[in-house]
C-alpha positions in Angstrom: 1.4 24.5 -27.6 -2.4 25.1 -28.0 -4.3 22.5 -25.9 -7.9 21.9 -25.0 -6.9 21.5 -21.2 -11.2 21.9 -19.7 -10.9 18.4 -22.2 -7.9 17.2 -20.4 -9.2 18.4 -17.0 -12.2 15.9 -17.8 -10.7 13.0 -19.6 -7.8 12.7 -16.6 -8.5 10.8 -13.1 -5.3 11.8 -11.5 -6.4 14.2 -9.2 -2.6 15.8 -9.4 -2.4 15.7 -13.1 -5.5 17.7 -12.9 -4.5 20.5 -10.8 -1.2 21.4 -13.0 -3.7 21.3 -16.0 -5.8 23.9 -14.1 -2.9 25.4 -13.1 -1.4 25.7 -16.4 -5.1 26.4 -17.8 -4.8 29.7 -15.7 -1.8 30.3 -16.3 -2.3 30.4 -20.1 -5.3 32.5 -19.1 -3.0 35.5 -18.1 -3.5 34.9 -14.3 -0.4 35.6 -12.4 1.4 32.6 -10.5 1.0 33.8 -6.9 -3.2 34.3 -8.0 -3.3 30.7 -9.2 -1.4 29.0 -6.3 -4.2 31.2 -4.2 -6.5 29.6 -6.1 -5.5 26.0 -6.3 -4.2 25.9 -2.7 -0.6 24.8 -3.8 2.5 26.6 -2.9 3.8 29.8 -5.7 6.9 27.5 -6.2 4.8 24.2 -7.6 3.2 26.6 -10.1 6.3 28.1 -10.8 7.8 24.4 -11.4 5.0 23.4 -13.5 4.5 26.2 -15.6 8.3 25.8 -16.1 7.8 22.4 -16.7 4.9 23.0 -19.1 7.4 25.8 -21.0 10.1 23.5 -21.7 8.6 20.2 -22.4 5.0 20.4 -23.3 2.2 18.3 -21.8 5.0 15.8 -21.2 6.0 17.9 -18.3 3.5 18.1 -16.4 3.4 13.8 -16.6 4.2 12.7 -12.9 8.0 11.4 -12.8 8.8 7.9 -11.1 9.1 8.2 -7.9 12.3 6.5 -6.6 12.6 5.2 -2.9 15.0 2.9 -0.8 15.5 -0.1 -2.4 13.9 -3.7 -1.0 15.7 -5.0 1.5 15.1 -8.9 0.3 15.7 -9.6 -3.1 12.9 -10.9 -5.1 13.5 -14.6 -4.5 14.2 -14.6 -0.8 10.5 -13.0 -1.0 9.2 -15.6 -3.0 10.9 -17.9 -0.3 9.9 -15.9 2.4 6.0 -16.3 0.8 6.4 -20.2 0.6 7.7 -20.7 3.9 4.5 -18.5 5.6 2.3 -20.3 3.2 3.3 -24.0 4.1 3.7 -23.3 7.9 1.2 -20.7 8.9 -1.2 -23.4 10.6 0.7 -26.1 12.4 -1.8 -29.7 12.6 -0.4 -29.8 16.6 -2.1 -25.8 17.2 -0.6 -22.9 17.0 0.1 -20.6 14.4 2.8 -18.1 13.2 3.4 -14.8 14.8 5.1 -11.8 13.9 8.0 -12.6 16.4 8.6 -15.9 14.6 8.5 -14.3 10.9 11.0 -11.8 11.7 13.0 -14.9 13.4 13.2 -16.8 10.3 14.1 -13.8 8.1 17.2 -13.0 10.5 18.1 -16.9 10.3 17.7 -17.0 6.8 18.4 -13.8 5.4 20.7 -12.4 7.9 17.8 -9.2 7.7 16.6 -8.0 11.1 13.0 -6.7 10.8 10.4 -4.7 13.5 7.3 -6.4 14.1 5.4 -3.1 12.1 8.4 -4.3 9.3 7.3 -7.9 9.2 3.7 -6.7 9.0 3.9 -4.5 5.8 6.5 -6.7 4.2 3.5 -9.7 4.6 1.1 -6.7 2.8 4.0 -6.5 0.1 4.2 -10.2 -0.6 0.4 -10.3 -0.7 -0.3 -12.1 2.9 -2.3 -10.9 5.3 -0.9 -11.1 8.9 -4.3 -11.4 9.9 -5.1 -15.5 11.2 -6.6 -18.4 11.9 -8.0 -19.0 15.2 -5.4 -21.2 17.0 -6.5 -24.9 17.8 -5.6 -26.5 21.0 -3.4 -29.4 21.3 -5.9 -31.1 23.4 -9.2 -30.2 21.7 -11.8 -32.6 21.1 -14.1 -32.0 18.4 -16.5 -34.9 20.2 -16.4 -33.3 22.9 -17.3 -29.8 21.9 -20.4 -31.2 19.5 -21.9 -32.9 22.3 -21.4 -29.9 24.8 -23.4 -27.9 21.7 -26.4 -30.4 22.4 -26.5 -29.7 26.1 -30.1 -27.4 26.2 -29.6 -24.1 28.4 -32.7 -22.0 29.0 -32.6 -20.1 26.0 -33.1 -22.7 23.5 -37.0 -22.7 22.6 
């Protein structure tokens, strides 16, 4: 288990990977473990994990594991429906647009799923919209009118 590890230092752009090669370069080094978690500004027990890591399985040890988490709460088609639905009402031709409040609405109806309005938000991130809008039109506007109010000359036109 001889390795070039100032190559793999170099040739990595995980910053994480990078320290348990440095770690593990030291360690190989004959520093002691409490020196190089002093050194690297980790805790004794990370080095101790990754040395033992490094000792059992090789460079394939130090490889960062998949991190598991809680599961989605919509499966992947209610998202995709979820997705449509934003997509094909988010601007409605009377004014108006959706909110936060009325995402979360349809999810409960739908979905039987109750989210926060901070939920709703980073579910629309996860699906790939941005909860970020339009400017809402008025029921009543008048593009006529609002062209010929942009001819009326106030004192600062030259």
């Amino acid at each position: 288990m001889n390795h070039d590890f100032q190559r793999l230092i170099n040739a990595t752009s995980n910053a994480r990977l990078r320290v348990r090669y440095l770690a593990i370069s030291h360690f190989i080094d004959g520093k002691n473990r409490t020196e190089i978690a002093l050194y690297l500004k980790v805790s004794r027990v990370s080095v101790n994990k990754w040395v033992k890591a490094y000792l059992d399985d090789g460079l394939e040890g130090l490889q960062e594991k998949p991190h598991s988490g809680r599961p989605h709460r919509l499966t992947e088609e209610q998202r995709l429906q979820l997705k449509n639905h934003v997509t094909d009402h988010a601007i409605n031709a009377s004014g108006g647009r959706l909110q936060a409040k009325d995402i979360g609405l349809y999810i409960e109806s739908n979905f039987g799923i109750k989210y926060q309005q901070s939920g709703v938000y980073r579910l629309l991130h996860e699906i790939g919209l941005s909860w970020i809008t339009t400017r809402s039109k008025h029921p009543k506007q008048s593009i006529e009118a609002q062209e010929a109010f942009k001819k009326i000359p106030n004192r600062n036109d030259p």
